[in-house]
C-alpha positions as CSV (number, residue, x, y, z in Angstrom):
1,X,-17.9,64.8,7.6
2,X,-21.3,66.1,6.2
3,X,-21.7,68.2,3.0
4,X,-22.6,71.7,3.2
5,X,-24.2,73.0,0.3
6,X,-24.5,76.6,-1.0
7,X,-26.5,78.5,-3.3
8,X,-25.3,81.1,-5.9
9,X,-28.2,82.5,-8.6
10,X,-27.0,83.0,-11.6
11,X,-29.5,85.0,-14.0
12,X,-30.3,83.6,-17.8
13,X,-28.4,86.7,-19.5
14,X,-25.9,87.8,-16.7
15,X,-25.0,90.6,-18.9
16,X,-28.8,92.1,-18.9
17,X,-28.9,95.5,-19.4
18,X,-29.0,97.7,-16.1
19,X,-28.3,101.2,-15.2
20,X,-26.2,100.0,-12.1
21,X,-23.0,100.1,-12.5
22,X,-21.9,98.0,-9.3
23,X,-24.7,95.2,-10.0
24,X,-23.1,94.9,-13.2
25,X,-19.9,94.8,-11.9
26,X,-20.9,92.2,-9.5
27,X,-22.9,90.3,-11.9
28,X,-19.2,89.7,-14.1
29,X,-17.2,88.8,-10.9
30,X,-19.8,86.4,-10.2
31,X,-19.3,85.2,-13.2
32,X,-15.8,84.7,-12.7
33,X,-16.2,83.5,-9.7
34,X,-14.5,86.5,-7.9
35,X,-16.5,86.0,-4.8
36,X,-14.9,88.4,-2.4
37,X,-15.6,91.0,-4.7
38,X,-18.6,90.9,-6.0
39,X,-19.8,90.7,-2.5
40,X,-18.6,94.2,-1.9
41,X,-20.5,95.3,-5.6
42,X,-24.0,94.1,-4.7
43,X,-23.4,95.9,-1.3
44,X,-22.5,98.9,-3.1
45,X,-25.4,98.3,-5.5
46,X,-28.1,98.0,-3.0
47,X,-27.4,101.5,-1.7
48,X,-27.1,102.9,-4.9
49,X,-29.5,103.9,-7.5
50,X,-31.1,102.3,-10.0
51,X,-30.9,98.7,-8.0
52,X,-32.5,95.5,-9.2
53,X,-34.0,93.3,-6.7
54,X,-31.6,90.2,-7.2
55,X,-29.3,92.2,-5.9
56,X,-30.7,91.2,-2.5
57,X,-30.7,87.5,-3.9
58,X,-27.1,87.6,-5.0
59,X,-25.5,89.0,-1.4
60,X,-27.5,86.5,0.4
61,X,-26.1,84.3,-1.6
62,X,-22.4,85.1,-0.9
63,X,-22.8,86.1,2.5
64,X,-24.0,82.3,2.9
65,X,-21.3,80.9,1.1
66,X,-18.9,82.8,3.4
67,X,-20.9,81.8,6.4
68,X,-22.3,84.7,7.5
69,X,-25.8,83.3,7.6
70,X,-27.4,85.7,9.3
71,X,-26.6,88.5,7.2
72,X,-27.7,86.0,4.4
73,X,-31.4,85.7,6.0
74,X,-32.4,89.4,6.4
75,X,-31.3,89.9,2.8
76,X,-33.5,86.7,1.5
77,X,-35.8,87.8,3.7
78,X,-36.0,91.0,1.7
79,X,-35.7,89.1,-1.4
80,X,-38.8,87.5,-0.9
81,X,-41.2,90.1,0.2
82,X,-39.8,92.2,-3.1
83,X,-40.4,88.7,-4.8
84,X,-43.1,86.7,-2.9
85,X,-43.4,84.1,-5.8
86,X,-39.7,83.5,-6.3
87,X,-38.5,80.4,-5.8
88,X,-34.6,81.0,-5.6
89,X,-36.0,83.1,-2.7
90,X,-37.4,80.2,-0.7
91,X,-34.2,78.2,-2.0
92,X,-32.0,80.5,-0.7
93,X,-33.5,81.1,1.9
94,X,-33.9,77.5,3.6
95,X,-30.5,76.6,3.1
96,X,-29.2,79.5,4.8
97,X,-31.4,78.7,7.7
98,X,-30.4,74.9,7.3
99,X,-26.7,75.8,7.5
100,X,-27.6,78.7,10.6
101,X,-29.1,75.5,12.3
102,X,-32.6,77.1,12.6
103,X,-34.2,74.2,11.3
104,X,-38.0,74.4,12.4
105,X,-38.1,77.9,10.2
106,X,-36.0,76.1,7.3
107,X,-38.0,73.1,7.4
108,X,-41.3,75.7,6.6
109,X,-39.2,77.0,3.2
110,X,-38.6,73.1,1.8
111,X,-41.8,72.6,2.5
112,X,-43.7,75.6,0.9
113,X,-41.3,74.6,-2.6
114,X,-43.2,71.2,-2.3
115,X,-46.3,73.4,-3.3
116,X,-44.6,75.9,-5.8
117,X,-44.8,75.4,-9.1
118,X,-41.7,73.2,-10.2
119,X,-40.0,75.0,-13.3
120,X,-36.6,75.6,-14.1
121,X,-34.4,77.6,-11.7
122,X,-30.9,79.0,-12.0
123,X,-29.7,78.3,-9.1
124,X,-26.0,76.8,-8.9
125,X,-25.4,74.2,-6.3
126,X,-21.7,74.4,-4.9
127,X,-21.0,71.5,-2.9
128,X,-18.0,71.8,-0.2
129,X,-16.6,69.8,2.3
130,X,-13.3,70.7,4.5
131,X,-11.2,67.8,2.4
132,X,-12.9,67.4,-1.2
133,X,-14.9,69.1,-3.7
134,X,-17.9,67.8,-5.2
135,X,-19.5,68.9,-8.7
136,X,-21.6,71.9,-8.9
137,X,-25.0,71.5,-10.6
138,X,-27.4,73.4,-11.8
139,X,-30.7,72.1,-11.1
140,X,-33.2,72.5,-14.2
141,X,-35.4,69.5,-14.5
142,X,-39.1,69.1,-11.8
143,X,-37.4,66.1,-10.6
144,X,-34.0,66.9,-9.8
145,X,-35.6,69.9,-7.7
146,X,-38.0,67.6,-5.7
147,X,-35.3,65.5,-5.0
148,X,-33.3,68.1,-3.8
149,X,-36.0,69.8,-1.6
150,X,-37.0,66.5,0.2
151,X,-33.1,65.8,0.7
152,X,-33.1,69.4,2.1
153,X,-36.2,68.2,4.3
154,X,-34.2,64.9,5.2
155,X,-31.7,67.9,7.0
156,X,-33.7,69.4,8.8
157,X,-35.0,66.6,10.6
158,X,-31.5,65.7,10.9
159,X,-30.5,68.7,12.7
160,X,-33.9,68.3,14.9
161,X,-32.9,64.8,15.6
162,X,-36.0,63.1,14.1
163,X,-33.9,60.5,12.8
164,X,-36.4,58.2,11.4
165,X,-38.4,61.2,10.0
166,X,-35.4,62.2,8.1
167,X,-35.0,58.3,6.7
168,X,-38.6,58.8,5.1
169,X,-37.2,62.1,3.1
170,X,-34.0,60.4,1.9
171,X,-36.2,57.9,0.7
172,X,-38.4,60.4,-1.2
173,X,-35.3,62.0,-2.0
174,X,-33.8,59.1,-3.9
175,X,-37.5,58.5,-5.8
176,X,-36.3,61.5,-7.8
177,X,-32.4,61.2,-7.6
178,X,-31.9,57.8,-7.2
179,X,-28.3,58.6,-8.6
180,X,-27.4,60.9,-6.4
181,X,-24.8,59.4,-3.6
182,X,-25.0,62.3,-1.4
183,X,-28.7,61.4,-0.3
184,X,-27.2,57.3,0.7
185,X,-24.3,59.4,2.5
186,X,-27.0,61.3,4.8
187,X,-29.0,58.3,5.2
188,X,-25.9,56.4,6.4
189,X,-25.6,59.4,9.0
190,X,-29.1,59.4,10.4
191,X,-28.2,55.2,10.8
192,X,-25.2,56.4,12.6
193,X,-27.1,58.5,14.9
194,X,-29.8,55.6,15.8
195,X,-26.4,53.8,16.3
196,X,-27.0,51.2,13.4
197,X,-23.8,50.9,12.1
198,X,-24.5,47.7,9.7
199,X,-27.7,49.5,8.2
200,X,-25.1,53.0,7.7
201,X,-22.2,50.9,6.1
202,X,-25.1,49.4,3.7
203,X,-26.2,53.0,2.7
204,X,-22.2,53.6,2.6
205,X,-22.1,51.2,0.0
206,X,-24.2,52.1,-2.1
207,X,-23.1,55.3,-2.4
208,X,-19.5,53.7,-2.7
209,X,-21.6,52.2,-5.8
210,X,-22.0,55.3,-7.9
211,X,-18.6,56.7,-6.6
212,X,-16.3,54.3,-6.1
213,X,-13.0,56.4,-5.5
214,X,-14.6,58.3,-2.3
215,X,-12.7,58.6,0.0
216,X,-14.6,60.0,2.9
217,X,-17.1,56.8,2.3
218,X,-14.2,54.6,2.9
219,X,-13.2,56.4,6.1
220,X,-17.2,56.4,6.9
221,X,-17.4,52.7,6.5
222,X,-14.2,51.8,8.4
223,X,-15.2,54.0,11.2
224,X,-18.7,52.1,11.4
225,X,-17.1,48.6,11.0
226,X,-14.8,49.5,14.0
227,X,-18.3,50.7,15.8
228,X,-19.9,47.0,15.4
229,X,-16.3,45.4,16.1
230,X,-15.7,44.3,12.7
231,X,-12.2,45.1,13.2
232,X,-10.2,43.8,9.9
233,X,-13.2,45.4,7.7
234,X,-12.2,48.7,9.2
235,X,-9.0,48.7,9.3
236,X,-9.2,47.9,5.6
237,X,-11.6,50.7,4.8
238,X,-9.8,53.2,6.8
239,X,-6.6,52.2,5.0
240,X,-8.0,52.6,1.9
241,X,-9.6,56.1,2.6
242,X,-6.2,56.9,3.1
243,X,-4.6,55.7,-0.1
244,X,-7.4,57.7,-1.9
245,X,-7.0,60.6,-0.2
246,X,-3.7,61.2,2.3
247,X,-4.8,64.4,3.2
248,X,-8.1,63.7,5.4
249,X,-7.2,63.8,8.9
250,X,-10.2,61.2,9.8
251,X,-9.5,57.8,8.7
252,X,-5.6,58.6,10.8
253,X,-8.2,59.4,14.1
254,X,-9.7,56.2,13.5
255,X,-7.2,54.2,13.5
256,X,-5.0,56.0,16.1
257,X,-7.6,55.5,17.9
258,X,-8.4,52.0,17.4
259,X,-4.5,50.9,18.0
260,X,-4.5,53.1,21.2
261,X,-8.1,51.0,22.5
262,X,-6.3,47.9,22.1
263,X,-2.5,49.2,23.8
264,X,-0.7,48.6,20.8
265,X,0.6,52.2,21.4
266,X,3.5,52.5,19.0
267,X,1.3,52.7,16.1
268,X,-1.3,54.6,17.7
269,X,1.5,57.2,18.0
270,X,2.2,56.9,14.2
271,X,-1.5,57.9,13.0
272,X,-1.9,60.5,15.7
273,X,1.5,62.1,14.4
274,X,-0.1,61.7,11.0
275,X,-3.1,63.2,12.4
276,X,-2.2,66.5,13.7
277,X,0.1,67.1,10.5
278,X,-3.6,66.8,8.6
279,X,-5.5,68.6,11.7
280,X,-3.2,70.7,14.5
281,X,-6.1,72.3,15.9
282,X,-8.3,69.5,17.9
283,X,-7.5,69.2,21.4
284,X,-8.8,65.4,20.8
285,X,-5.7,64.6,18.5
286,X,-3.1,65.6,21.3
287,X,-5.0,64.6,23.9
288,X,-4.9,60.9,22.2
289,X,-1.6,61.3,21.3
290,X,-0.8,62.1,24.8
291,X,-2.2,59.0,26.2
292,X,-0.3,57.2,24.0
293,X,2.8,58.7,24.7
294,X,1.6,58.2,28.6
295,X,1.2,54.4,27.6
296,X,4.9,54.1,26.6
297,X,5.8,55.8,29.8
298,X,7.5,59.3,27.4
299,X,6.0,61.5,30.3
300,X,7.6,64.7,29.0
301,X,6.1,64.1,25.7
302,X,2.6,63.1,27.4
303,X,2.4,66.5,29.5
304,X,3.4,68.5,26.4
305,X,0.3,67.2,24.4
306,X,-1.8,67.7,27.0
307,X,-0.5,71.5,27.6
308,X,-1.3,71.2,23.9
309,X,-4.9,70.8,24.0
310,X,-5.0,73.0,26.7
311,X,-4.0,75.5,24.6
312,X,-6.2,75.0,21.3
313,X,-9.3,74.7,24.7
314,X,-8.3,76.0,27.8
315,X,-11.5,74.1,29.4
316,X,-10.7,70.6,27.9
317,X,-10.9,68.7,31.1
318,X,-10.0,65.9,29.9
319,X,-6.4,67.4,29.4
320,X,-6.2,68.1,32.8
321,X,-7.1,65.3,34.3
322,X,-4.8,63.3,32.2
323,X,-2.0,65.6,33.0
324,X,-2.4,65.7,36.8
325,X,-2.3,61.8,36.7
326,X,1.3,61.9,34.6
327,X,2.5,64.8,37.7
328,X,1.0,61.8,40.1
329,X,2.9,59.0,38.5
330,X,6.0,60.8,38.5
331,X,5.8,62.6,41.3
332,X,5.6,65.7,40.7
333,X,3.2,67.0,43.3
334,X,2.8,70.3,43.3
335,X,2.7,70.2,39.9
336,X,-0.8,67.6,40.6
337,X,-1.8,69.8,43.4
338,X,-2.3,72.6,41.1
339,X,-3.7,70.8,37.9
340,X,-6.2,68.7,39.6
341,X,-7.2,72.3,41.7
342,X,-7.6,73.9,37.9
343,X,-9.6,71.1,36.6
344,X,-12.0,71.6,39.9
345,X,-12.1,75.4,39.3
346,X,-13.3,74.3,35.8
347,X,-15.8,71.5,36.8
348,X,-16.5,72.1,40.4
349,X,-18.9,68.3,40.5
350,X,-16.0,66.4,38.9
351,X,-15.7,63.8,40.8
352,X,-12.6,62.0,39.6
353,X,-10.8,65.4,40.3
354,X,-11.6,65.3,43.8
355,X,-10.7,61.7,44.7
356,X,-7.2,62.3,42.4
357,X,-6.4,65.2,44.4
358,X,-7.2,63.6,47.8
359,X,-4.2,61.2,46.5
360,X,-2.2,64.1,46.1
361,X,-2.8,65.9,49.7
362,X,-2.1,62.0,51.3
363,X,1.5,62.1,49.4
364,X,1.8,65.2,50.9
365,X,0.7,64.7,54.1
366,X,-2.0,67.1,54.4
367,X,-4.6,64.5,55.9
368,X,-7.4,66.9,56.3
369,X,-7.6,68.6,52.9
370,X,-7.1,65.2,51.4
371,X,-10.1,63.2,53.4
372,X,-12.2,66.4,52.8
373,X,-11.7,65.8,48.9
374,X,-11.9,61.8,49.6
375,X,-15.3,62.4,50.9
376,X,-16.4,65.2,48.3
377,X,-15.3,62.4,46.0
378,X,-17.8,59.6,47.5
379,X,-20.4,62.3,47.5
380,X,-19.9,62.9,43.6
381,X,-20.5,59.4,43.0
382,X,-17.1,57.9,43.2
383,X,-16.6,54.4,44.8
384,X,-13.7,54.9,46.8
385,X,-10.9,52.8,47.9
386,X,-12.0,51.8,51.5
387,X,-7.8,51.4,52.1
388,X,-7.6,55.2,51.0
389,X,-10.3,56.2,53.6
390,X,-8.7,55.3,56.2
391,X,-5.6,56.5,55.4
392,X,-6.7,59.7,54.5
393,X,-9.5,60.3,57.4
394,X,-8.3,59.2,60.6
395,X,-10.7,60.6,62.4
396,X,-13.3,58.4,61.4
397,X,-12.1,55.1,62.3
């Protein structure tokens, strides 16, 4: 799990003396960190009299840290040609962009703060993540910034996939902040995404080194060691990101996961149950669950998961196709029939929907439909059973 970061500016006097009585009012909710609120006061200040520029700043600001990053950019982008020298504005700016995913044009911000002058700047870094909170700092000092900026840069390249251009900022990064475990933490990931798990687990553990109670580092590492088959280290790690934290939902994936790869399908059950309690809205969870339910021959249990995930995604495939093979072991044929048909209506070039449903036809002696599928099947790239074809398409023997 990544960390998002947002930006709030808070001014040196936040009580400065201004005719606007909604800026002021949004300047003390701020303050007390009455988000919601003062949202709605800068709104009402902008289109009022009397209105200070960082009134602009301070929306962007909170529409970003709701998410609403494309409100956030037209008001930075206001910001900034009001205040074409301001470096919150650039700040701002980039990281809404970053977190918007338009990378090239947040990349140009980072960069253009490499060339500002460096002095102090108010803005307050709130770091968030789904499962923990991270301390907020306010980054004062030339260094602190830099480092900052080229882990911003490190991002972007992320989110471009330049993988090893994004190593070369983290490095810069840590020049300036080499205490800052954040910066090993998005290293690790760009060595996940090169798929070098022993160079990420390294990075892992160095950030385990200035924090050693993190959980999500533990889950991280276990997940990696299960990656490069190191199979008691992750275990271990995953275990012990749960005994730091029992509410991430990750480290019970993992090793649901895991338990289900190598059929030992009771306790796969017992970390996807453990799962879904943490996380009830990803289709993966019950789909796994159902598989493992499907392993231990609960059928009934299996086809609810799967209904499920269907539900949460009504185009998760993989649901389908995993439920019409439960219909086929037990069965229920028309109940295949019309899953498998659904899954094809879904992914008309799937082959392994075709060549399932041919089965289905053959069981119920519909010899036609089921070599036409058999064939569609073949043509999809399936290597058929050369027993089915000629069970299934007489007329070609």
């Amino acid at each position: 799990m990544r960390r998002w970061i947002f930006i709030l500016f808070l001014p040196l006097s936040i009580w400065a003396q201004n005719n606007n009585q909604f800026y002021k009012k949004g300047l003390q909710q701020l303050d007390q960190q009455r988000y919601s609120e003062a949202l709605e006061s800068f709104h009402k200040a902008i289109y009022s009299k009397h209105c200070p520029t960082d009134a602009y700043y301070h929306r962007g600001s909170l529409n970003a840290y709701f998410g609403s990053y494309d409100k956030a950019i037209v008001d930075f982008d206001t910001y900034i040609q009001l205040n074409p020298n301001n470096m919150e504005g650039y700040l701002g700016r980039g990281n809404a962009l970053l977190l918007n995913g338009q990378y090239l044009r947040a990349k140009k911000d980072f960069l253009k703060l490499l060339l500002m002058p460096k002095g102090s700047t108010n803005a307050l870094i709130f770091r968030n993540t789904a499962f923990e909170s991270g301390a907020d700092k306010i980054f004062t000092a030339q260094g602190a910034i830099s480092g900052m900026l080229y882990d911003y840069l490190g991002k972007t390249e992320y989110g471009l996939k330049n993988y090893e251009a994004s190593l070369a900022y983290y490095d810069s990064a840590l020049v300036y902040d080499p205490s800052n475990e954040d910066i090993y933490t998005n290293k690790a990931v760009s060595y996940e995404s090169l798929e070098k798990p022993e160079e990420a687990i390294a990075m892992y553990l160095e950030a385990l080194k200035l924090n050693p109670n993190n959980s999500q580092v533990y889950s991280n590492i276990g997940s990696n060691a299960l990656a490069s088959r190191q199979f008691e280290t992750g275990v271990k790690y995953l275990k012990k990101a749960i005994e730091l934290n029992p509410n991430l939902p990750f480290p019970y994936e993992q090793l649901g996961f895991f338990y289900l790869e190598f059929d030992l399908n009771a306790n796969a059950l017992k970390y996807f149950n453990e799962a879904i309690k943490r996380n009830s809205t990803s289709p993966e969870n019950y789909l796994n669950r159902g598989l493992a339910h499907e392993h231990l021959q609960a059928y009934t249990n299996a086809v609810a998961d799967y209904q499920m995930a269907l539900q949460i995604d009504p185009r998760f495939y993989k649901a389908y196709l995993n439920m019409g093979n439960v219909y086929q072991k037990t069965e229920q044929w028309d109940d295949a029939l019309q899953t498998y048909s659904s899954l094809i209506f879904l992914q008309k070039q799937y082959g392994p929907a075709y060549y399932n449903r041919s089965i289905v036809y053959y069981r119920k002696k519909e010899l036609g439909k089921a070599c036409e599928d058999y064939k569609k099947a073949v043509n999809l790239g399936i290597n058929g059973d050369e027993k089915l074809r000629k069970k299934v398409c007489l007329d070609d023997l």
